[in-house]
Z-matrix of the N, CA and C atoms (Angstrom, degrees):
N
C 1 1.443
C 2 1.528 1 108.64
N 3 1.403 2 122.26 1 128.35
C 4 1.583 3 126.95 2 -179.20
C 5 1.758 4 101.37 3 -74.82
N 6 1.427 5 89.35 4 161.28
C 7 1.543 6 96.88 5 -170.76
C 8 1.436 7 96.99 6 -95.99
N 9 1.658 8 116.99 7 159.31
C 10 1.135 9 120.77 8 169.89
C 11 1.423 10 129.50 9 -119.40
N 12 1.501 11 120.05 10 143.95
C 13 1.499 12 114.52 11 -155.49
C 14 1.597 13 121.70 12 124.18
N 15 1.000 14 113.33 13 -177.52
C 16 1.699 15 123.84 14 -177.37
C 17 1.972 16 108.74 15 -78.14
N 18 1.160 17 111.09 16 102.83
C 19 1.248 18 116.85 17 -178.55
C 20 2.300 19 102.05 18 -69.81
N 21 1.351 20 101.89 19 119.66
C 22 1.911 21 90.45 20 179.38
C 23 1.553 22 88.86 21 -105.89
N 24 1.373 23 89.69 22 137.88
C 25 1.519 24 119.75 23 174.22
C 26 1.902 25 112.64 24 -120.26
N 27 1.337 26 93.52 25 123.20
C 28 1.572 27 119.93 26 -179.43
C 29 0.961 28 100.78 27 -73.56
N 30 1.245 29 150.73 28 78.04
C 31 1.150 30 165.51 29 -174.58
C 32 1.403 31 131.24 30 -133.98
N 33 1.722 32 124.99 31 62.19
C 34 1.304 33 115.23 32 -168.54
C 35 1.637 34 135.14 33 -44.55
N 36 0.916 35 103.78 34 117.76
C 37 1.791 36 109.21 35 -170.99
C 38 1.576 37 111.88 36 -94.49
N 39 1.271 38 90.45 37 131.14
C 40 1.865 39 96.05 38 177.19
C 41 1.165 40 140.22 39 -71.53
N 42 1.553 41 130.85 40 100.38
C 43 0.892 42 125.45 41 -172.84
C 44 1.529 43 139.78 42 -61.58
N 45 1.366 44 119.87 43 156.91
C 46 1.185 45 117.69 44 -178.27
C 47 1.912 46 104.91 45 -105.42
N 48 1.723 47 114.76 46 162.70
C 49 1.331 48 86.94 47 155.64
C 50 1.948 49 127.64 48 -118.99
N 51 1.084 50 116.60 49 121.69
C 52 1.826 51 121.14 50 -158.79
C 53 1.820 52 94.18 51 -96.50
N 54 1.284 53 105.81 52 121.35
C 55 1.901 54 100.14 53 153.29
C 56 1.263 55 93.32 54 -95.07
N 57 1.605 56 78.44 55 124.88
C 58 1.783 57 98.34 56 164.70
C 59 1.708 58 110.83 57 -113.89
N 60 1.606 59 105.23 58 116.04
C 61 1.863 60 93.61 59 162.01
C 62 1.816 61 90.49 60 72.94
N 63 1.218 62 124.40 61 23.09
C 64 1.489 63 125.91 62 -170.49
C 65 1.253 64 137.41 63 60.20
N 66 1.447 65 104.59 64 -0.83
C 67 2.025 66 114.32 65 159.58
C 68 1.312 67 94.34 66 -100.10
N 69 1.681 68 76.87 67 146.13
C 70 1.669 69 107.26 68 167.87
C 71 1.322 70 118.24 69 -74.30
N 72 1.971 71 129.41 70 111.73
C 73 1.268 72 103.15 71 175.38
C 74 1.516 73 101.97 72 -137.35
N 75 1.278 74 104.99 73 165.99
C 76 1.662 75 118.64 74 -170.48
C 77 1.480 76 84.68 75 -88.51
N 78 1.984 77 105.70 76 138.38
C 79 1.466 78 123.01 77 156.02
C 80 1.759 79 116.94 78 -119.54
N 81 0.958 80 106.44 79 129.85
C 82 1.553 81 91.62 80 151.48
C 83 1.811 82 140.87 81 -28.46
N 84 1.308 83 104.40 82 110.56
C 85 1.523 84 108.11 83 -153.60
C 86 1.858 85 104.10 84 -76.78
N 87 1.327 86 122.34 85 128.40
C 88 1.477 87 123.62 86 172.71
C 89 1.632 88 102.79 87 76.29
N 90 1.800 89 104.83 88 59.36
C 91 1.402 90 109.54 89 178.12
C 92 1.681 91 78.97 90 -151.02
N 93 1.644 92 111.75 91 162.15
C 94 1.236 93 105.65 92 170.62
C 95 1.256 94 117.86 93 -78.90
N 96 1.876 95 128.45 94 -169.43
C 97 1.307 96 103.48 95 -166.87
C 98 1.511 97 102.71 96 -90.61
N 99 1.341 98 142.95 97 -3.74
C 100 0.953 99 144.89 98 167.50
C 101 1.102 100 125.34 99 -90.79
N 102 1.013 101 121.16 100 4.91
C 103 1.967 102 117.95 101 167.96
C 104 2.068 103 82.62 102 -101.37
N 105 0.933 104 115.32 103 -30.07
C 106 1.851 105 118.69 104 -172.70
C 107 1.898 106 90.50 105 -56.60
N 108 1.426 107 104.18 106 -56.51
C 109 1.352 108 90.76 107 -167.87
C 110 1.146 109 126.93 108 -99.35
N 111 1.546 110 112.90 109 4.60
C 112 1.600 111 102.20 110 141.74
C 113 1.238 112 135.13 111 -87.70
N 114 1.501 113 112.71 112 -3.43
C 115 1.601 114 105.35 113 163.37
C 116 1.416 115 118.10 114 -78.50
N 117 1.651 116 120.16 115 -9.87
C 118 0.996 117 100.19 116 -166.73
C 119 1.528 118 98.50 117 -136.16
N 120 1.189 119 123.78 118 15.48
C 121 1.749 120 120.14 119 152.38
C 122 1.390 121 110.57 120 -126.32
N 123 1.308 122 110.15 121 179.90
C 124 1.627 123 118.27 122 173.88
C 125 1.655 124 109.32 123 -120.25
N 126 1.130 125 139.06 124 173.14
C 127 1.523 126 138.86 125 161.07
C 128 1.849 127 89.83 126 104.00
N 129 0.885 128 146.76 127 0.77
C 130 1.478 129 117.97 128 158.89
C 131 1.203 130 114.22 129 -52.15
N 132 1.511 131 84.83 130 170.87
C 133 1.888 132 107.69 131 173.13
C 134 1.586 133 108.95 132 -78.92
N 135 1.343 134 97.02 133 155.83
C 136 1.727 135 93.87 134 -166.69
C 137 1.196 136 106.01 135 -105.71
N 138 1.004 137 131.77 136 69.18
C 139 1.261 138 155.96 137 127.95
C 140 1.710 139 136.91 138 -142.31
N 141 1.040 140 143.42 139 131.82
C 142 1.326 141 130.42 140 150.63
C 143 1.765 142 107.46 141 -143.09
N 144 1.496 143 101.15 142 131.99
C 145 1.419 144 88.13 143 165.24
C 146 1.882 145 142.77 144 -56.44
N 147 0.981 146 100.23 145 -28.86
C 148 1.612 147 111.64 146 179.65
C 149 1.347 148 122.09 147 80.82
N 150 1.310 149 111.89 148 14.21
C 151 1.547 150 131.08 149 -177.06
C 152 1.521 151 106.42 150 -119.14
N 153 1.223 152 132.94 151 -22.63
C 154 1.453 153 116.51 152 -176.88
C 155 1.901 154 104.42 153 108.30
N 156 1.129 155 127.20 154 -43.43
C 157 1.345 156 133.71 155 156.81
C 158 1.468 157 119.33 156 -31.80
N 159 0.941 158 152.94 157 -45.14
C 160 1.714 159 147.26 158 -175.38
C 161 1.477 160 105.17 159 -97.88
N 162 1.285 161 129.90 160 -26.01
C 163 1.543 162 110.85 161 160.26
C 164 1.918 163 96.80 162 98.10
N 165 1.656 164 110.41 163 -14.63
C 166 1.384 165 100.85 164 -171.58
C 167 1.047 166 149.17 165 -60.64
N 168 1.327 167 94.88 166 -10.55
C 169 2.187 168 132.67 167 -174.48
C 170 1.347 169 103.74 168 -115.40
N 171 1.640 170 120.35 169 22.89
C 172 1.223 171 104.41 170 163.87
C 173 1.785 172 119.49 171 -66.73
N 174 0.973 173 138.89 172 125.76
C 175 1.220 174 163.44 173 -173.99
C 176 1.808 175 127.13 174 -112.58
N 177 1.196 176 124.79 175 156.70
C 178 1.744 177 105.65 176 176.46
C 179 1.885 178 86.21 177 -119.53
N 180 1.399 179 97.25 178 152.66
C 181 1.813 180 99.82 179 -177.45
C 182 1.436 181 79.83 180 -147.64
N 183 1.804 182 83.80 181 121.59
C 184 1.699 183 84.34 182 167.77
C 185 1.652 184 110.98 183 78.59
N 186 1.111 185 108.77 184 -4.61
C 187 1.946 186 96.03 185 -157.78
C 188 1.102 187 113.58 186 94.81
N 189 1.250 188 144.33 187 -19.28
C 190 1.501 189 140.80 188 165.34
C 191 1.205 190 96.54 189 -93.54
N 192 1.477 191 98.55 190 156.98
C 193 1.459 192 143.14 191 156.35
C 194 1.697 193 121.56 192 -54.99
N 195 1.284 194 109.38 193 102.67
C 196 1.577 195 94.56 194 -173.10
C 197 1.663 196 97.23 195 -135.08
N 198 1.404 197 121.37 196 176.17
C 199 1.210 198 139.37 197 171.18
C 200 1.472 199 111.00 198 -114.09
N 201 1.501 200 111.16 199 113.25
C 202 1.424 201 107.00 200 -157.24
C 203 1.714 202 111.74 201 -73.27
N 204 1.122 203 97.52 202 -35.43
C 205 1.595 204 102.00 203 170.66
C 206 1.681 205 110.30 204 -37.58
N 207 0.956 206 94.16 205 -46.38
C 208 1.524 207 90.99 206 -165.64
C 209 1.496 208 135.57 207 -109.95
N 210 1.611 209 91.06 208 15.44
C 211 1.902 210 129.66 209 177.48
C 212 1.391 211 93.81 210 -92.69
N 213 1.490 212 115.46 211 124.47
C 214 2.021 213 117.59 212 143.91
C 215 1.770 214 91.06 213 -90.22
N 216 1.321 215 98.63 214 129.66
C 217 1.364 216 119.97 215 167.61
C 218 1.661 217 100.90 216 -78.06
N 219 1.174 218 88.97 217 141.42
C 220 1.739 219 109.58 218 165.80
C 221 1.267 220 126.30 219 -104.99
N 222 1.577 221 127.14 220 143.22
C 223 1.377 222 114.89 221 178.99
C 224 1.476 223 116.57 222 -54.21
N 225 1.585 224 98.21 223 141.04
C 226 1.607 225 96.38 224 179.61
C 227 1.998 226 125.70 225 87.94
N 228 1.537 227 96.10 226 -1.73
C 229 1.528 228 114.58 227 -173.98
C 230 2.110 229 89.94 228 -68.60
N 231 1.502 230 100.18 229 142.37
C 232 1.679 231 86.40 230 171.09
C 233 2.491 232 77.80 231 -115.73
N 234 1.653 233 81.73 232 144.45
C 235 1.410 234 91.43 233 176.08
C 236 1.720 235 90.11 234 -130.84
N 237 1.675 236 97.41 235 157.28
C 238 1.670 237 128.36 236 -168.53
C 239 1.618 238 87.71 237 -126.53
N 240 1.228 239 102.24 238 121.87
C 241 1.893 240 107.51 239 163.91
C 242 1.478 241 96.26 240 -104.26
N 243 1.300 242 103.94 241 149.96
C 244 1.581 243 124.88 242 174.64
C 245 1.560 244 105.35 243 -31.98
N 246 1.111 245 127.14 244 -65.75
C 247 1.385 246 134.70 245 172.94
C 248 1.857 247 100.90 246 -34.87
N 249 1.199 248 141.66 247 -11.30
C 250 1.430 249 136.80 248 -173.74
C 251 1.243 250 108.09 249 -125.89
N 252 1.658 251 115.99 250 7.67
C 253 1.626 252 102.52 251 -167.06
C 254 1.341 253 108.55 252 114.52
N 255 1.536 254 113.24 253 -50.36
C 256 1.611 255 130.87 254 -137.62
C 257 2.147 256 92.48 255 -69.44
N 258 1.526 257 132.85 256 -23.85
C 259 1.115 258 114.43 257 163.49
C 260 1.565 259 139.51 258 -58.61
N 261 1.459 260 111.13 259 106.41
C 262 1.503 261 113.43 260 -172.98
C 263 1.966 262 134.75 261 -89.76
C-alpha cells in the first residue's frame, strides 16, 4: 500500500543569490520567487493562490512589475516587496 502525503527529499538544492527589500538572501535555485520566499521567510499574507490569478505576489524585479508566483528569480535579481514601494 503507497503512503499518503508530502514525500521530503534530502536533496541539497542550489542556491541562488536575490536582494530582497535591500538584504542579501539565499533562495532555492529553479523554484519560483514565491515558493523561494516562503520557504525561506515568515510574515506573509495568508493567502496566495500560486497561479498568478489574485495578484498577491505582485512584486517589482529589476524595476518591473512581476507576479512572483510565476517569476524564477535569477542570481543577482534585486526585488521590492509591497512593504518597500516594490508593489506595481
Amino acid at each position: 500500500m503507497s503512503e499518503r502525503g508530502f514525500r521530503f527529499i534530502d536533496t541539497p538544492e542550489t542556491a541562488i543569490e536575490v536582494t530582497v527589500d535591500g538584504a542579501l538572501r539565499h533562495l532555492p535555485a529553479g523554484r519560483s520567487l514565491l515558493a523561494g520566499l516562503l520557504a525561506t521567510a515568515d510574515g506573509a499574507p495568508d493567502f496566495f493562490c500560486a497561479i498568478g490569478q489574485c495578484q498577491r505576489c505582485r512584486v517589482r524585479v529589476n524595476g518591473t512589475s512581476e507576479v512572483a508566483c510565476l517569476y524564477t528569480p535569477r542570481d543577482g535579481d534585486t526585488v521590492e516587496t509591497p512593504e518597500t514601494g516594490g508593489r506595481a
